[in-house]
SERO-4910 file (N, C-alpha, C, O; in steps of 0.05 Angstrom, whole numbers):
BEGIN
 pado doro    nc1    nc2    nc3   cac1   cac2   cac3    cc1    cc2    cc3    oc1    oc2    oc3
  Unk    A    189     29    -35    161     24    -30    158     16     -1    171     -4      7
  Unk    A    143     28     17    132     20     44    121     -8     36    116    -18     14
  Unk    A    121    -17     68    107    -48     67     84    -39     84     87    -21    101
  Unk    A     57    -53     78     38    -39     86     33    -62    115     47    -81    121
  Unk    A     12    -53    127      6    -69    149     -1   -101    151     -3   -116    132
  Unk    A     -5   -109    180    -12   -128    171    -39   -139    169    -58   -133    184
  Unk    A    -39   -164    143    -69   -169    144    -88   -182    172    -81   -196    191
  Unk    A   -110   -172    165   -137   -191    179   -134   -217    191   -112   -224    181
  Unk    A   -140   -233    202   -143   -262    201   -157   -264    178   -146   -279    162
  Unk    A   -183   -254    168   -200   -262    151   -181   -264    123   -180   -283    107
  Unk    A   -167   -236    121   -156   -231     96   -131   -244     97   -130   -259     78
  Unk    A   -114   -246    109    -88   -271    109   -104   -297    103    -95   -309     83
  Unk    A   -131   -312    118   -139   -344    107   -146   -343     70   -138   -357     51
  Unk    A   -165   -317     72   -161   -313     38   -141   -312     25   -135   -331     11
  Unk    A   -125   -290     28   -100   -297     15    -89   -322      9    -85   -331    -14
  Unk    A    -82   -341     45    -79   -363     30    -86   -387     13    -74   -406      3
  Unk    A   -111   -378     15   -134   -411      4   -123   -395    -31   -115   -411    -48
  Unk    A   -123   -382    -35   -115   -368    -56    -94   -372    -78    -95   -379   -101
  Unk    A    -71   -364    -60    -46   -370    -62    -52   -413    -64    -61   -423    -83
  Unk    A    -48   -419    -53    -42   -444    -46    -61   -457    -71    -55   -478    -83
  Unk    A    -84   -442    -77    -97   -463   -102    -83   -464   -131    -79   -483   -146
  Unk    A    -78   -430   -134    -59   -427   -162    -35   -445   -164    -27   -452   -186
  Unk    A    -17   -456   -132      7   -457   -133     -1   -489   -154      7   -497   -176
  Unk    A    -20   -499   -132    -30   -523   -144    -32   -522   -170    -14   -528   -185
  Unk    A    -48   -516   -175    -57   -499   -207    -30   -500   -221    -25   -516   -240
  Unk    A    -17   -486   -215     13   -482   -232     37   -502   -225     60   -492   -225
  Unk    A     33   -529   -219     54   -549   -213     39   -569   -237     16   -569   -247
  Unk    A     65   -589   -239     63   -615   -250     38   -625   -237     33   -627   -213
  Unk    A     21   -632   -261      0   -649   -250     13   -675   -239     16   -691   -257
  Unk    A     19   -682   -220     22   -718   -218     -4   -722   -212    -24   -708   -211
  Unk    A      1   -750   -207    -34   -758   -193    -39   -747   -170    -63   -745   -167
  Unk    A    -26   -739   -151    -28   -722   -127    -40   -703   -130    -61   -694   -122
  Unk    A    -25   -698   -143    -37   -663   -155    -71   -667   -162    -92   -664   -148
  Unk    A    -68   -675   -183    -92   -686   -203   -115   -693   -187   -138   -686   -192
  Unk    A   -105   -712   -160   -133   -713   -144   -139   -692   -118   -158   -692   -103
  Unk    A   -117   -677   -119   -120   -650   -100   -137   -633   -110   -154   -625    -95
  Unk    A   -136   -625   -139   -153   -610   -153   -183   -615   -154   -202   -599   -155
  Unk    A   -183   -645   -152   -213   -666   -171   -222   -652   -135   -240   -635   -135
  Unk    A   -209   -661   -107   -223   -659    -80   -222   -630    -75   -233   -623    -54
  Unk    A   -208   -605    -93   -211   -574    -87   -221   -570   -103   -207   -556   -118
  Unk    A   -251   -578   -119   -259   -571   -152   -271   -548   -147   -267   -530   -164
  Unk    A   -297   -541   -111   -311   -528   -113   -290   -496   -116   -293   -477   -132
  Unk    A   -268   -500    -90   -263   -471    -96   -243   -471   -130   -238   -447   -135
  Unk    A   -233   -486   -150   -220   -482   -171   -246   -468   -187   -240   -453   -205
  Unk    A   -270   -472   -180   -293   -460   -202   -298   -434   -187   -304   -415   -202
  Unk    A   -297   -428   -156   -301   -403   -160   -270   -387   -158   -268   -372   -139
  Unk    A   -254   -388   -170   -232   -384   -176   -235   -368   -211   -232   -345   -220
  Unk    A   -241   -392   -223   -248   -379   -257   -272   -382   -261   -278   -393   -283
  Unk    A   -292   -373   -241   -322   -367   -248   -323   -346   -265   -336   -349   -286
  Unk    A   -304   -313   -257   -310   -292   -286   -297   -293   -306   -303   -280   -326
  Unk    A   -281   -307   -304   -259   -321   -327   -277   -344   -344   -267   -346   -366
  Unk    A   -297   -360   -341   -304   -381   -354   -335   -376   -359   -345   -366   -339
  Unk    A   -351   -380   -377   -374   -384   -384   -391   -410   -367   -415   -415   -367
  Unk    A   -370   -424   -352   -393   -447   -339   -368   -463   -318   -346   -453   -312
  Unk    A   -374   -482   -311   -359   -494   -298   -329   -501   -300   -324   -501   -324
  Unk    A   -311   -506   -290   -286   -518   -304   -284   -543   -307   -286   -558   -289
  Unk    A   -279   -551   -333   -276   -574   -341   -255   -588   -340   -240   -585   -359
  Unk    A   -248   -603   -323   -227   -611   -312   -212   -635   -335   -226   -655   -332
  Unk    A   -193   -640   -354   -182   -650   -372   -178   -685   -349   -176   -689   -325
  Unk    A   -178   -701   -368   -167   -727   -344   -137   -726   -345   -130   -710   -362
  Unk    A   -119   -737   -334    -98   -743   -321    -79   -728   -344    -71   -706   -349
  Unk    A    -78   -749   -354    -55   -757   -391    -59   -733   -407    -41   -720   -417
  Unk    A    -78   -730   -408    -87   -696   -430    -76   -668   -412    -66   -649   -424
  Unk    A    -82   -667   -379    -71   -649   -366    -42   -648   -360    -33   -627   -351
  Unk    A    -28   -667   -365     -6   -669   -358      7   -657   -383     21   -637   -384
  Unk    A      0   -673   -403     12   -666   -442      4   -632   -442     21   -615   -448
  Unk    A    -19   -626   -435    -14   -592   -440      1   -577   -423     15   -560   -433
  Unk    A     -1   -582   -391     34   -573   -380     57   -576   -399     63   -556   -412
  Unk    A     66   -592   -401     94   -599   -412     93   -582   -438    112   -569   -444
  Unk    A     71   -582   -454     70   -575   -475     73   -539   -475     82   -522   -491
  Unk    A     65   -539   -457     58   -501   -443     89   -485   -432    103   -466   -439
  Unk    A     91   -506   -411    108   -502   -384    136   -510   -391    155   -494   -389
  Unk    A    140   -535   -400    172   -555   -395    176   -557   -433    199   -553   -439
  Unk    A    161   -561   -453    179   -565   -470    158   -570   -500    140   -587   -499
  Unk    A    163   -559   -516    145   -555   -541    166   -556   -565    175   -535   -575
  Unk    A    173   -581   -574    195   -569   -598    215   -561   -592    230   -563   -611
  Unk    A    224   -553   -578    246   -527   -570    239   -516   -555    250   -519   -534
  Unk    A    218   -496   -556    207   -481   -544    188   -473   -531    167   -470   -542
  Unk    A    190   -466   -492    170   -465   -473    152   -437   -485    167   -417   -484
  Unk    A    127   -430   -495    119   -424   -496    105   -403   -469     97   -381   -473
  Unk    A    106   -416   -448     97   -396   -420    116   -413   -396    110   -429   -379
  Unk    A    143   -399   -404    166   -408   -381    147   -393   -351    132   -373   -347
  Unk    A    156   -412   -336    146   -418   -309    162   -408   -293    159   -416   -270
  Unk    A    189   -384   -297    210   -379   -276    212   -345   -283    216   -333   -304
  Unk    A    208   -337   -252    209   -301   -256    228   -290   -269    229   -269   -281
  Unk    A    250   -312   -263    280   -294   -278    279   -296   -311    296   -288   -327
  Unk    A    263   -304   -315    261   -304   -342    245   -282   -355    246   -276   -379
  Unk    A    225   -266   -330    214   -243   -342    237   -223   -333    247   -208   -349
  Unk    A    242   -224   -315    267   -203   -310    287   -196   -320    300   -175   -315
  Unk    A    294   -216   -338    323   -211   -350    317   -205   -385    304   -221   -398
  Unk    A    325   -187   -393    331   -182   -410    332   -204   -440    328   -200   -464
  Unk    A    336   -218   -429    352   -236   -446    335   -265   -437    339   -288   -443
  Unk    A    324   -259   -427    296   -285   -420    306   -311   -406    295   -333   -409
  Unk    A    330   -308   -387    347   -326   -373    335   -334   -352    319   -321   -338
  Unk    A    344   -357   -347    334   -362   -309    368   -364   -299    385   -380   -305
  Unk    A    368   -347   -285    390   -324   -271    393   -342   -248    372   -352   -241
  Unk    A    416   -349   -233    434   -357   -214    422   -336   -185    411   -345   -164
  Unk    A    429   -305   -192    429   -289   -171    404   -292   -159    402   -291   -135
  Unk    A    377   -295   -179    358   -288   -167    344   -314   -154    326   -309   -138
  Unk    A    350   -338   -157    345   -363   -146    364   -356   -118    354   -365    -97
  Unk    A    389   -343   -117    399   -341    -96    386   -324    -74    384   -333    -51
  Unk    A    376   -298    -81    367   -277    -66    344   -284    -63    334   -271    -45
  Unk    A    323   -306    -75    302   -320    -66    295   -337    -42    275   -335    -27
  Unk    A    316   -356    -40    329   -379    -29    329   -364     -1    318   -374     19
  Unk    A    343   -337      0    356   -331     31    328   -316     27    330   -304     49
  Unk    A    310   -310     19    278   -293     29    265   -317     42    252   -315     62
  Unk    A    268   -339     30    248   -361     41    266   -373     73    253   -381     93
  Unk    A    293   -373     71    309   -386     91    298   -368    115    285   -379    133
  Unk    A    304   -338    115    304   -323    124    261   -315    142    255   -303    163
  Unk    A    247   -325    127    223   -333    133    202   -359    152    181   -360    164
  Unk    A    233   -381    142    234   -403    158    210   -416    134    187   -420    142
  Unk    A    215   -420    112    196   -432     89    220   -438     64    211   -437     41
  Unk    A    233   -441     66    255   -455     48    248   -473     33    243   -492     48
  Unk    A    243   -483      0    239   -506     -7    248   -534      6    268   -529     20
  Unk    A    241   -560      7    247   -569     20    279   -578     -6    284   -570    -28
  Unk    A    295   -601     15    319   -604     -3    312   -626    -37    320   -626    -60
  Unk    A    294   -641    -24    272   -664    -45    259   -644    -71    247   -653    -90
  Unk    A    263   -620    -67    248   -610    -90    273   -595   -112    294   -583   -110
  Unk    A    256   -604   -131    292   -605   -151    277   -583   -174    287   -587   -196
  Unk    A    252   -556   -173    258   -535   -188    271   -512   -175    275   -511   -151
  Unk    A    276   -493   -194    294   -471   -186    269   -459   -158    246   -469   -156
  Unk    A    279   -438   -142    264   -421   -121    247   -417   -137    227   -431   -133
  Unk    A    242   -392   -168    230   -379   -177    214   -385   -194    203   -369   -209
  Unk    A    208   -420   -193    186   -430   -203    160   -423   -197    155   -427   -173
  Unk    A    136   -412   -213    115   -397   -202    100   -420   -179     92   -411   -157
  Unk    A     99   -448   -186     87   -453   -162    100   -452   -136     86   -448   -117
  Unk    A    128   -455   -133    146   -448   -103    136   -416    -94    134   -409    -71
  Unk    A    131   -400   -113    132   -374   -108    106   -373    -95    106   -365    -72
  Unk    A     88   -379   -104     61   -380    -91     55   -403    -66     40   -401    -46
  Unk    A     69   -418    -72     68   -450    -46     75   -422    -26     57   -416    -10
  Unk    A    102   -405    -27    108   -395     -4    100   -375      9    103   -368     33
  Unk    A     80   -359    -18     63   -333     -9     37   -352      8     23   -340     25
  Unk    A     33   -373      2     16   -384     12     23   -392     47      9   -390     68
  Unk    A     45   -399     43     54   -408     80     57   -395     89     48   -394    112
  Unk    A     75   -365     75     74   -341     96     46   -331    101     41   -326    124
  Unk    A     24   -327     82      1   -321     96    -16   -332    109    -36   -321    117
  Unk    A    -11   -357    112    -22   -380    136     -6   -374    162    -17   -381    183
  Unk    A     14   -364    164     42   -358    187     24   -331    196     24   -327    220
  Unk    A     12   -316    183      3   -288    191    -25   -296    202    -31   -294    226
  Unk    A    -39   -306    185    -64   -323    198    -58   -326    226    -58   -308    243
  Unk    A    -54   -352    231    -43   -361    256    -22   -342    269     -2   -355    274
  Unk    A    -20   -313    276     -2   -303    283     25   -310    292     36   -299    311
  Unk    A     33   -326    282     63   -337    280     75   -320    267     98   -329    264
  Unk    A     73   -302    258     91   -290    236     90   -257    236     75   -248    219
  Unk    A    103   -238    252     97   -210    241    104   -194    214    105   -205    192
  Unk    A    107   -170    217    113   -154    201    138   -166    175    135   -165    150
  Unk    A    154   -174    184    170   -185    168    169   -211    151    185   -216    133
  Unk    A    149   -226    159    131   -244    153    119   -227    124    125   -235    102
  Unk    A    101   -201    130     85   -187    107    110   -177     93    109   -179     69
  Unk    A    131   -167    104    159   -157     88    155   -179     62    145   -174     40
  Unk    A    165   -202     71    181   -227     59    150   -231     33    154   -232      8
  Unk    A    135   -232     41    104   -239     23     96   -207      1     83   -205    -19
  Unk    A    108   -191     14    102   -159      0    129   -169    -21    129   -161    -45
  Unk    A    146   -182    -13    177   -168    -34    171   -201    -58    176   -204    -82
  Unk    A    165   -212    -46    156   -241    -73    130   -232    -84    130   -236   -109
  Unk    A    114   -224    -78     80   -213    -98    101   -194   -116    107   -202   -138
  Unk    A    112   -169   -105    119   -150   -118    139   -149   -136    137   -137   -158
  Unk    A    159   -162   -127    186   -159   -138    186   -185   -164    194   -183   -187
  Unk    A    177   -208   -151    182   -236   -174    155   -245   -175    158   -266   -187
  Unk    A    126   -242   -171    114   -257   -177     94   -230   -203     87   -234   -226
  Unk    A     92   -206   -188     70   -181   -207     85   -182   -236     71   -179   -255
  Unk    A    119   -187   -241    131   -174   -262    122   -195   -289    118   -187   -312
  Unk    A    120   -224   -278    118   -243   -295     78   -244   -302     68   -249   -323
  Unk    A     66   -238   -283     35   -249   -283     27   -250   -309     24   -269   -324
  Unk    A     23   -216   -314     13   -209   -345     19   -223   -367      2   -237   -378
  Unk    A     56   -220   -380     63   -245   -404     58   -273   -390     35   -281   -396
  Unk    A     67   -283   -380     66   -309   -368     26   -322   -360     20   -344   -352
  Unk    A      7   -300   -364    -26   -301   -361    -28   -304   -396    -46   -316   -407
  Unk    A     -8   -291   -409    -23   -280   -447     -5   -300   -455    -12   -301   -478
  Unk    A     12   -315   -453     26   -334   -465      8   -367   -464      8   -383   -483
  Unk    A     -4   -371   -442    -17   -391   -429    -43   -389   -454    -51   -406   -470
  Unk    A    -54   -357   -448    -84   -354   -474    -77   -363   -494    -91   -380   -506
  Unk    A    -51   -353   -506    -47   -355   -529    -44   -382   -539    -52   -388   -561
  Unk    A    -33   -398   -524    -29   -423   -532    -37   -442   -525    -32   -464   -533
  Unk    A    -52   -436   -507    -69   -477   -484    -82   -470   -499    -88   -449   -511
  Unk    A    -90   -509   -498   -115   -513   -519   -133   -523   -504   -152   -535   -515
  Unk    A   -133   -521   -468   -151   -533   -460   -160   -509   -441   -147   -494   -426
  Unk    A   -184   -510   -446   -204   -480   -427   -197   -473   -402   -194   -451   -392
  Unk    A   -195   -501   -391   -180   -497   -359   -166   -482   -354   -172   -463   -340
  Unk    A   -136   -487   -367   -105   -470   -369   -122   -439   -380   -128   -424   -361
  Unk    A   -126   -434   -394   -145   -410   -416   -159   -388   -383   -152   -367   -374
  Unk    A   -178   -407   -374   -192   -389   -356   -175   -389   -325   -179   -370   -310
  Unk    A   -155   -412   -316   -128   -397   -292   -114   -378   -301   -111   -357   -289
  Unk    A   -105   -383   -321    -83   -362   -328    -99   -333   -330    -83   -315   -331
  Unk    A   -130   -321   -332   -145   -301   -332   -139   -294   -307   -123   -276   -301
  Unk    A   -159   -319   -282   -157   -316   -263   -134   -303   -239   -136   -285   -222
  Unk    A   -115   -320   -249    -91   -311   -239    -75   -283   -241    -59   -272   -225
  Unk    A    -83   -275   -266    -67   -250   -271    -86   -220   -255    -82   -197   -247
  Unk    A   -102   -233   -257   -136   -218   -241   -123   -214   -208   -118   -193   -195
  Unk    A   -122   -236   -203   -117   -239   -176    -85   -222   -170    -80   -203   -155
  Unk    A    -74   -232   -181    -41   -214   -176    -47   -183   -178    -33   -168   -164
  Unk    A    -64   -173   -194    -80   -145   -200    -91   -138   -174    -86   -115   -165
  Unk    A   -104   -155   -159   -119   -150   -136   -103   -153   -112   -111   -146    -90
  Unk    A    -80   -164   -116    -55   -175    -79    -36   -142    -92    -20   -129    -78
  Unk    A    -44   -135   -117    -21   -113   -118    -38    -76   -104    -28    -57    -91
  Unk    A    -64    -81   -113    -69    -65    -99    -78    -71    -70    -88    -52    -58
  Unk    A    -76    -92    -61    -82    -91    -23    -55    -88    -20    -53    -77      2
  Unk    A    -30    -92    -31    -18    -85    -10      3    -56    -23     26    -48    -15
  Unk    A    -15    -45    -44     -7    -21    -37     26    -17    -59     43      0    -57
  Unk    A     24    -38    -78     56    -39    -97     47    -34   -122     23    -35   -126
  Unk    A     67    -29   -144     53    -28   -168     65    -52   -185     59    -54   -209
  Unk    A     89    -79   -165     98    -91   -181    133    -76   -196    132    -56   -211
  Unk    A    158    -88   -190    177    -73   -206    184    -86   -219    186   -109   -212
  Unk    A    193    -77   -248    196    -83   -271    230    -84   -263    239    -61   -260
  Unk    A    249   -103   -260    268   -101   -259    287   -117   -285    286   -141   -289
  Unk    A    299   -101   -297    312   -118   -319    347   -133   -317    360   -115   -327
  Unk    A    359   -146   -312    384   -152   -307    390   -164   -336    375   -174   -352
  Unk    A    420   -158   -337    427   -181   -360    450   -189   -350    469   -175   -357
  Unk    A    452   -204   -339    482   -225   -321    479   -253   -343    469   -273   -333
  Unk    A    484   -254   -360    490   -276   -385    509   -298   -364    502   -321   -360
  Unk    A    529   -287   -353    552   -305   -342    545   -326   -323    555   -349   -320
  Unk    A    518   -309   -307    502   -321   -286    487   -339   -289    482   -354   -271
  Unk    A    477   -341   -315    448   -351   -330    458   -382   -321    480   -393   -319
  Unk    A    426   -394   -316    431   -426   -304    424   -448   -340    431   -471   -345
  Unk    A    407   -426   -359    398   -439   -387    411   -420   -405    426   -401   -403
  Unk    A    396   -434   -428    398   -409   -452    373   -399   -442    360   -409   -423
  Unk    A    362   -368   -462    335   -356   -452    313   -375   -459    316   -394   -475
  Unk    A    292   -369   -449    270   -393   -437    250   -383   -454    230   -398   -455
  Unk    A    249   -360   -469    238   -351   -497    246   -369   -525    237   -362   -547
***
């Protein structure tokens, strides 16, 4: 797949206000979080304006946090909408060693590396988006060329398009709170729309490295 040009100023600031709200959107609510959202409410509503019948109703603290965990980190046994690409990629529904590795050196290699304080894997959807978000603030501010859009074309395409769809219908299927219900629309909408600007269809890559695997599968 060619890497297509680079964006706009206009269209790199979109991108990132974009990027950067989902990432939000898809992390642990702490209270940080929680009041980042409450002070970004106007753009979270036009975010799932065609996704929602009315405004977003923002859950308080304790209730937003219990449906993460309950969604994201742990239900019984079972995560219902695992939060890590290698888990759509593999076969076997693993979060994979190699691809936290070959992640790791895209972000090093970008100069956007998680920081060392952050203790999920690379291929956690909100790191994935935190970084599509900095690289397209780096393009913004022309700090960043072509390889800059390289590094942001091969994370939309390669680890963030493969997961959107299951990881958007897992979220429907099971949040019980409208919020989660109309991002997870949103979001899969939007990954629909960064796949055709930049021109990918998203690769479906399947691995099964069992030996590699950092869990059991996350299914």
């Amino acid at each position: 797949m060619g890497v297509p040009g680079l964006p706009d100023g206009e269209t790199a600031a979109a991108m990132e206000r974009m990027f950067w709200m989902f990432s939000l959107c898809f992390r642990y609510p702490s209270e940080e979080v929680y009041l980042r959202l409450r002070e970004n409410r106007r753009l979270l509503e036009l975010i799932v304006r065609e996704a929602s019948s009315g405004p977003p109703d923002l859950p308080d603290l304790q209730e937003m946090q219990a449906e993460y965990v309950r969604l994201m980190v742990n239900n019984y046994g079972h995560v219902p909408a695992p939060p890590y690409a290698s888990c759509y990629l593999s076969k076997e529904g693993l979060l994979l060693e190699s691809t936290q590795r070959e992640l790791r050196r895209i972000m090093r290699e970008a100069g956007c590396e998680p920081r060392e304080d952050v203790r999920e894997p690379a291929d956690h959807i909100h790191l994935l988006l935190e970084f599509c978000a900095e690289t397209a603030g780096a393009l913004r501010r022309g700090e960043s060329g072509l390889k800059g859009c390289e590094a942001l074309y091969t994370v939309v395409c390669r680890y963030i398009a493969p997961m959107a769809e299951p990881f958007s219908g897992s979220i429907r299927e099971h949040a019980r709170q409208d919020l989660y219900c109309d991002l997870a629309v949103a979001f899969r909408d939007f990954i629909r729309e960064m796949l055709s600007l930049l021109g990918g269809e998203g690769e479906s890559i399947h691995m099964c490295e069992q030996e590699e695997s950092l869990c059991h599968p996350c299914s």
